[in-house]
DOKOLGU-80408 format. One record per residue (C-alpha): x, y, z. Coordinates in steps of 0.02 Angstrom, whole numbers, plus 50000, padded with zeros to 5 digits. Layout:
! DOKOLGU-80408
XYZ/...
! end
This chain:
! DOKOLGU-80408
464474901047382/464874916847281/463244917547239/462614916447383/463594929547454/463254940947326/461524939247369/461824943947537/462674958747498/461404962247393/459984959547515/460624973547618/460734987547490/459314997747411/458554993847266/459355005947166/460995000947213/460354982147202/459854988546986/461444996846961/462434979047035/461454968846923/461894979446753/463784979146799/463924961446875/465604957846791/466384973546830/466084970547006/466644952847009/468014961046908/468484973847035/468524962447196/469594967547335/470324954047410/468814941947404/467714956547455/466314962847328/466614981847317/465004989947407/464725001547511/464834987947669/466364978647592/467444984947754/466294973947851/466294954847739/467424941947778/468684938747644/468424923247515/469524910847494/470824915947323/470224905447216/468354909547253/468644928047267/469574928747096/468054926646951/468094919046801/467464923946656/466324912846525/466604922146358/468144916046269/468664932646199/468934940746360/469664927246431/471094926746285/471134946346324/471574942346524/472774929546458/473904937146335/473874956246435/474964947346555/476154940546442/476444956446353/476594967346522/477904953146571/479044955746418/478834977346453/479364972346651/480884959646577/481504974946444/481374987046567/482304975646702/483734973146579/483854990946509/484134999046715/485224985046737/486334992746591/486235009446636/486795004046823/488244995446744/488675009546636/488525022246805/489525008946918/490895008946769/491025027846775/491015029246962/492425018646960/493575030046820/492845044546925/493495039547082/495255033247000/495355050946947/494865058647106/496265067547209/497025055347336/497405059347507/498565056747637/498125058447805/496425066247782/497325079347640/496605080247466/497885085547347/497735083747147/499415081047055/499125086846878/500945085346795/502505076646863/504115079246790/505735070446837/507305080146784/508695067546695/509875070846835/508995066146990/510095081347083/508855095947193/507835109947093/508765124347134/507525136247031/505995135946930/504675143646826/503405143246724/503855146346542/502545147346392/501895130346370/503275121746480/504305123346646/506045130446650/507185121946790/508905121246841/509825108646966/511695106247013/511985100346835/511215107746702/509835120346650/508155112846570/506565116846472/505625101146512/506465085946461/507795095346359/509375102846412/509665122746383/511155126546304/511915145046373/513595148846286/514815151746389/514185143246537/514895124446528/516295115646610/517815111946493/517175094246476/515605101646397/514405091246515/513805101446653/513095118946681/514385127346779/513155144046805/512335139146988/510545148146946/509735152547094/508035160247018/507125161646868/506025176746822/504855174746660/504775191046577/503405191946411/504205179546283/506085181246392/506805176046526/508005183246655/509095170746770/510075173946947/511765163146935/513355163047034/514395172846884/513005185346854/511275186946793/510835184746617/509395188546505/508695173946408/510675167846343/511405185046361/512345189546540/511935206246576/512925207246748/514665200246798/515315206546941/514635195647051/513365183347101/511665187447101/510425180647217/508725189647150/508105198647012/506495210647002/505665218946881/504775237246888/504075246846733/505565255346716/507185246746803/507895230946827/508505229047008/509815214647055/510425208747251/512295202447285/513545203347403/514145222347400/512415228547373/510765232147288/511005238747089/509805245346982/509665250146799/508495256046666/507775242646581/508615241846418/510235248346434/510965238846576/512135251446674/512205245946821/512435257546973/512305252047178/511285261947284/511905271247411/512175265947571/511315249147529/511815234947660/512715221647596/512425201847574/510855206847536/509765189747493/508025196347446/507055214847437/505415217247371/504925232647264/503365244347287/503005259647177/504615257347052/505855258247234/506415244847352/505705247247494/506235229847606/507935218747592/508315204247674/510325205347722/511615197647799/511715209747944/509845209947960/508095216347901/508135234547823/506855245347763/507185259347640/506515280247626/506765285247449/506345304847508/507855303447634/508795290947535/509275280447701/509195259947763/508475258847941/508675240948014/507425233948076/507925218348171/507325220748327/506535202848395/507295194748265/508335176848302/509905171348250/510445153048266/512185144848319/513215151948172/512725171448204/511475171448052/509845174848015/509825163647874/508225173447788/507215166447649/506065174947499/504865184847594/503215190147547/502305208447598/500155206447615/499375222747572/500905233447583/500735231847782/501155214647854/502825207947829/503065186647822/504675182147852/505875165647859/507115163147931/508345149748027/507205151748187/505685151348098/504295162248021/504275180948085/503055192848042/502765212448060/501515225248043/502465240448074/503855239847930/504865226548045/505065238848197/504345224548305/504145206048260/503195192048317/503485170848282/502465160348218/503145143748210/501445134148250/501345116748141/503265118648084/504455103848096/506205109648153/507805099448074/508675089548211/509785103248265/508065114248323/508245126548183/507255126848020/507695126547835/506235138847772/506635144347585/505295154547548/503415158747561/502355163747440/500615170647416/499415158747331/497775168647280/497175169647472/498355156547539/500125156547610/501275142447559/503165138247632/504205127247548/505505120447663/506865105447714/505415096347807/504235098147662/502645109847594/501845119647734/500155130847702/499435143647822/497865157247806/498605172147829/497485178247939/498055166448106/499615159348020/499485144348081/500405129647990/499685114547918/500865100547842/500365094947638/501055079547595/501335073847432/501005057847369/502315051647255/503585060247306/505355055247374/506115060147532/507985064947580/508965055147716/508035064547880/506305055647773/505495074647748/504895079247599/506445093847551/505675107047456/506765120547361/505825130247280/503855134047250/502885144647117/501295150347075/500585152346894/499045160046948/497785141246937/499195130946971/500795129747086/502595121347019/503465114947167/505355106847155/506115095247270/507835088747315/507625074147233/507415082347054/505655080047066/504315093246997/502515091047038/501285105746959/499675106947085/497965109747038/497215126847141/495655117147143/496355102347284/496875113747410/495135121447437/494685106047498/496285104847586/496205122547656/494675114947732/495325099547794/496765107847873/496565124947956/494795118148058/495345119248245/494955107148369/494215111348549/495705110048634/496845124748524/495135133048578/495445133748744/497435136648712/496965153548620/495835159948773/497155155248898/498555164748760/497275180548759/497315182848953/499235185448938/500215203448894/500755206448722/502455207248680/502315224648641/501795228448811/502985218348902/504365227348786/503795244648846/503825241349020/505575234149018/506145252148927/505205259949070/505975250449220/507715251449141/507525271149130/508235272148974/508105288948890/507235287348693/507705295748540/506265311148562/507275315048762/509055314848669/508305327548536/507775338748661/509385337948746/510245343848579/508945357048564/509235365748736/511135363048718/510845373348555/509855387248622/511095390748787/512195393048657/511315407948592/511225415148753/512415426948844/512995419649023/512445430649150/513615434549293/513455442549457/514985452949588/515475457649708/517085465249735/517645471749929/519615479849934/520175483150109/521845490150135/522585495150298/523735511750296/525085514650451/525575531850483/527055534550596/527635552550644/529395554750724/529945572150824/531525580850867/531995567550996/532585554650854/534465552950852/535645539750780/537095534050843/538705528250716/539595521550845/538445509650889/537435509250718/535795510950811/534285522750784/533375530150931/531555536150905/530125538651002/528415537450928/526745544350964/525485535950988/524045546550963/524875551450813/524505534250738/523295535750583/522345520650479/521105519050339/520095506350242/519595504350067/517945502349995/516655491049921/516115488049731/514595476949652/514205475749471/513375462649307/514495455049164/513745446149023/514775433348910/514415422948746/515695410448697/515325410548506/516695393948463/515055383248545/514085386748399/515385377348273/515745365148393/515115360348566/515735346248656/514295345148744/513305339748593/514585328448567/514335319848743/512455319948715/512555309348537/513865298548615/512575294748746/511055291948627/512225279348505/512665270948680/510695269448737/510185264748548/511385249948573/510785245248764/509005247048707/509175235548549/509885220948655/508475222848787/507205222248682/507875208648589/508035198848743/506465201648807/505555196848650/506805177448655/506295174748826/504565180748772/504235168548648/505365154248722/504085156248870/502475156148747/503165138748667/503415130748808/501865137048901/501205128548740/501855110348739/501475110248937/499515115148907/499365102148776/500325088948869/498775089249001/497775082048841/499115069348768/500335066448935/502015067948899/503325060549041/503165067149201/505185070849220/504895081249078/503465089649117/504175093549307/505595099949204/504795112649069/503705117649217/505395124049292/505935129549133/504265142549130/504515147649306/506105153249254/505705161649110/504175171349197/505875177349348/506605183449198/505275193549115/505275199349336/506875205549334/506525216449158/504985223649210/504965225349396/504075211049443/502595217649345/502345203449213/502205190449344/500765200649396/499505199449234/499785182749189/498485169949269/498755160949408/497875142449339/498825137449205/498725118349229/497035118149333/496055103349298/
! end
């Protein structure tokens, strides 16, 4: 039958083709496809059945060739089958050590703990730093390096067990260290300040300033005599240096920035927030390219771009403590991040919309309101030491919060739309200058040119006009011969003429007098009156402004949680109620600016 076929084919092809077949007959049984004979009509032939279409060949040496080739290609296939199953084991092995190394996450945040370090008294981290090749902490107890407790002469309790020095900060300084404690601040295990506590330390090239209670002091670097500045406000918990001068502090009373020309503290606390004790409660700050101001505080995070004349909050992503206030400690600058250790845990922000995202870290313990406490933060440049109130330290890897950054600070659609509905509303700068403008208060450039002209009429004569008119009547009687008196009687008899009567009048007198009271240029209590007034309308404005910008903001927050209620419903109640709430807040911003702020915000807040 294969013959046959073959002939066929054959039959129907030239006779050169038919020559060249017959010559290489076994290659083209050899080369069958598929129980077709390779020509140039092979598309057209019915297949042959397998065991007709595969030939067989007669001579005894090829056929031992075709039978041991596919033994020998079988043991290459069976080696190379067992050799990539090895080398998948060996990649599924390290996949699996990979992975166990890989950062974990926690609610869609990467994070990479590189070093954990428990301190032997489980008490908070009240300071921290990074120290040659170890970490330098302190907690209510005692003061370690690592694992091993610091020994500071002078500093224990009688029972010789516990650190009685309260550090509040740690500041590495070449192969020293200088600390901030409640009897003083030291350097390394020498105290180089008693006379009170000391709250921060910071280092210029050429003096060492110190914060406390009564003041700011500074000293050259190596001699340590101390001297306060002048007129430096007191309680004063954190200042920041530029050029070798402080130029921000962080008091008590309130925010001040310093002029070394004039030597004077201006506060700057307007729009600033106090909570129910009457304090600030301000934490480290941090300045961004000597402009922008971040600040903490008990109401949140405040920031300023004009040397803290005006403030704005930014509280977006924070978790308050129960009582509505927050326990911010301090923010640093990470490379090109923002970080915020606080009592609800490890915020992070980009500073360019300061928006808050929450970093939770795995492993670590919580205090009783089940946050995440943290007291203090640090950076070492790759890596940041963070301490927690649990006497936990965990040192982060840089690398984990790219990814994190980038997990975190995307936005979704609906913040979208919250920013474009934000952007149609009036700054708080501009609702600020139209409540000066509607209250008609004077400003500091009016009251200086009051003092000026009160000056200058001083200078001058006063100028004085008259006019002087004297008019004075004369009455001239004449008596004659016919007057006689009578003693008897004590009576005098005269007759009078009256054409003989005579008056006059006087004239009238004009003139200019010009008069300088000289005493008005040692003392004029008209000046007096006018910088009475401007102390006065200093105070007034202060407290409007900072009552506009509460309302202001209270407003914004709640305009907030009532836009994104429409996307995740809260109660109704309690919408109906915050709805009330904003209408109130808008009649107040009314009665401040004239009814003008009602009239540029828009009109669809809650239009579905």
């Amino acid at each position: 039958m294969q013959l046959k076929t073959t002939s066929h084919a054959s039959s129907q092809r030239s006779p050169l083709l038919n020559r060249l077949a017959s010559k290489n007959s076994n290659s083209t049984q050899k080369n069958g496809w598929g129980g077709r004979i390779r020509t140039f009509g092979w598309r057209y032939q019915k297949p042959l059945p397998y065991h007709l279409a595969t030939p067989h060949l007669v001579r005894r040496r090829i056929a031992k060739r075709q039978t041991y080739k596919p033994k020998k290609k079988a043991i290459y296939k069976c080696t190379t089958f067992i050799a990539i199953a090895l080398v998948l084991l060996l990649i599924f092995l390290y996949s699996g050590a990979a992975r166990a190394q890989e950062p974990r996450t926690h609610a869609g945040l990467k994070y990479h703990i590189q070093h954990k370090l428990t301190a032997p008294s489980q008490f908070a981290i009240t300071a921290l730093s990074k120290f040659k090749q170890g970490i330098l902490y302190s907690n209510q107890s005692n003061f370690y390096f690592d694992d091993s407790v610091i020994q500071i002469p002078g500093s224990y309790s009688p029972d010789a067990s516990t650190s009685n020095l309260g550090i509040k900060e740690i500041i590495p300084a070449d192969k020293s260290f200088y600390l901030a404690t409640e009897i003083g601040a030291y350097h390394k295990y020498k105290r180089i300040f008693h006379k009170e506590a000391v709250t921060h330390i910071a280092l210029s090239s050429k003096s060492i300033f110190i914060s406390g209670q009564s003041g700011i002091y500074h000293s050259p670097s190596k001699e340590h005599k101390w001297q306060i500045m002048p007129g430096s406000p007191q309680g004063v918990k954190h200042f920041s240096l530029k050029h070798n001068q402080v130029e921000y502090a962080a008091a008590d009373l309130g925010f001040f920035y310093y002029q070394p020309r004039r030597k004077q503290w201006l506060r700057r606390s307007v729009g600033l927030a106090k909570d129910f004790l009457d304090f600030y409660g301000f934490g480290r700050f941090v300045v961004l390219d000597d402009k922008r101001i971040i600040l903490p505080t008990s109401s949140g995070v405040f920031v300023s771009s004009d040397k803290g004349e005006t403030w704005t909050k930014h509280n977006q992503g924070l978790k308050p403590e129960p009582d509505g206030f927050f326990g911010l400690r301090e923010i640093i600058q990470h490379q090109d991040k923002l970080f915020l250790a606080s009592s609800t845990g490890l915020y992070l922000a980009d500073p360019n919309n300061l928006e808050w995202q929450s970093i939770k870290i795995e492993g670590a313990t919580t205090n009783i309101n089940l946050n995440q406490d943290i007291y203090d933060i640090q950076s070492t440049g790759e890596t940041l030491i963070i301490g927690t109130s649990q006497g936990q330290i965990f040192v982060l890897q840089d690398k984990a919060f790219d990814s994190t950054l980038k997990a975190t600070i995307k936005q979704d659609q609906q913040l979208s739309q919250l920013d474009k509905v934000f952007a149609q509303e009036p700054s708080v700068q501009e609702v600020q200058k139209h409540a000066l403008n509607f209250a008609g208060l004077p400003t500091g450039t009016q009251f200086k040119k009051y003092r000026r002209g009160a000056k200058i009429r001083n200078l001058l004569p006063k100028f004085e006009a008259f006019v002087d008119k004297d008019t004075e009547d004369i009455l001239e009687v004449e008596t004659g011969a016919d007057d006689s008196y009578s003693s008897s009687s004590n009576s005098l008899s005269s007759s009078a003429d009256i054409n003989n009567l005579d008056r006059s009048d006087s004239g009238l007198s004009t003139g200019l007098r010009f008069n300088w009271t000289l005493g008005n240029l040692l003392y004029d209590p008209e000046i007096n009156d006018i910088n009475t007034s401007a102390r006065i309308t200093t105070n007034v404005r202060e407290n409007l402004l900072t009552e506009v910008t509460q309302i202001y903001f209270a407003r914004k927050t709640l305009l907030y949680q009532l836009l994104k209620a429409q996307h995740d419903p809260l109660d109704d109640f309690v919408n109906f109620e915050n709805k009330i709430k904003l209408e109130e807040y808008t009649a107040q911003l009314d009665a401040r600016t004239g009814a003008w702020f009602s009239k540029q915000i828009p009109k669809d807040y809650f239009k579905t």
